[in-house]
N, C-alpha and C positions, 0 to 999 in steps of 0.2 A: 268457691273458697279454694284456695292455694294451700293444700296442707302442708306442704313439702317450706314453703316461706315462712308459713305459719310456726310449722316445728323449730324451722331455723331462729326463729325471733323469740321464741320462748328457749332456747339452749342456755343463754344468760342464767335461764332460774334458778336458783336452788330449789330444791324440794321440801317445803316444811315440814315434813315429816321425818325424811333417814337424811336430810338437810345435802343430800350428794347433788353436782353439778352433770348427770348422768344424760341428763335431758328429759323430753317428756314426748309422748306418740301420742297420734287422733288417728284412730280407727276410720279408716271408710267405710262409713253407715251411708247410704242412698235414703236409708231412709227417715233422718233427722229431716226436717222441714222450718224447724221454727226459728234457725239459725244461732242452737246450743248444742254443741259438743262438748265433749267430755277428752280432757287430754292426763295422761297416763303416764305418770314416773317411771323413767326405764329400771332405776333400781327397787324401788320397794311397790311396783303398781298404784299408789297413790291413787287418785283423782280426784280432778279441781273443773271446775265447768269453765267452757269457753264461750263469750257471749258475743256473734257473729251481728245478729240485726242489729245495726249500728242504725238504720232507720228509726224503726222503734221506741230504739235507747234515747236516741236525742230527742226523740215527740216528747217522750215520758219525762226527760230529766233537762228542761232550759238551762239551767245553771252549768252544765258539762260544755254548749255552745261557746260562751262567753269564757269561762276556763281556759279552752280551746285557743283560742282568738288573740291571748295575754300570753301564751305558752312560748318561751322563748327555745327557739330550736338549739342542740348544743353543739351543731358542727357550724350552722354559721351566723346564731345569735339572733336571727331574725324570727318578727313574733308570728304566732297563728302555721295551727296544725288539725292536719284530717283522724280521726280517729278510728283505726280500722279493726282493732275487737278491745276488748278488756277482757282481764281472767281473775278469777278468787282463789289464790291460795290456800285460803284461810279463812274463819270467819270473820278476820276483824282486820282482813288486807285485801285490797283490791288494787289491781295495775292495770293499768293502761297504755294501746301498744298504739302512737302515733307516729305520723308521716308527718314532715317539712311542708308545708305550703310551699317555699320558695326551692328549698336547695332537693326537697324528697328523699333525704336522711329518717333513715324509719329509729327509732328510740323508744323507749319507756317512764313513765313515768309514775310512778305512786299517784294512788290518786289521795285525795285530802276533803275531796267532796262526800263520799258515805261514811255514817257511822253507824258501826255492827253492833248491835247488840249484843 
């Protein structure tokens, strides 16, 4: 995992909670394994999990593949993208942090597939 790209690509976020653009930090733990991090509001210490096994995720969830595949990129229009983590703000928001198939424009987008109870 690339934390340092990672941080950079969650900087966009607000923080649900004290809602500031401060950014958020992942710890280097050696010893996570399962490929969940936890990243960290620079202003109010928040934390929201970061869910890394993108393996996993896709076995468990078909319909996120096909999602994928329909995903219009927004730098150069064209469909279908790799998904390289999602994070939970919140309990009833999930985002999604994909790469370009074509142009490799990394972007986000809501996802619209879970709903939280």
């Amino acid at each position: 995992m690339d934390f340092d790209d990672t941080e950079k690509r969650l900087a966009d976020l607000a923080c649900p909670v004290c809602k500031a653009s401060a950014g958020f930090t992942i710890p280097r733990d050696s010893r996570i394994t399962d490929g969940e991090y936890k990243a960290f509001c620079k202003g109010c210490r928040y934390s929201m999990p970061i869910h890394m096994d993108m393996v996993s995720y896709m076995r468990s969830q078909p319909d996120v593949s096909y999602w994928l595949k329909g995903m219009r990129c927004p730098a150069c229009e064209k469909s279908g993208g790799r998904l390289d983590f999602w994070v939970q703000p919140s309990v009833r928001n999930a985002l999604y942090f994909v790469t370009c198939n074509a142009c490799r424009n990394p972007f986000s987008e809501k996802s619209s597939l879970e709903a939280y109870e």
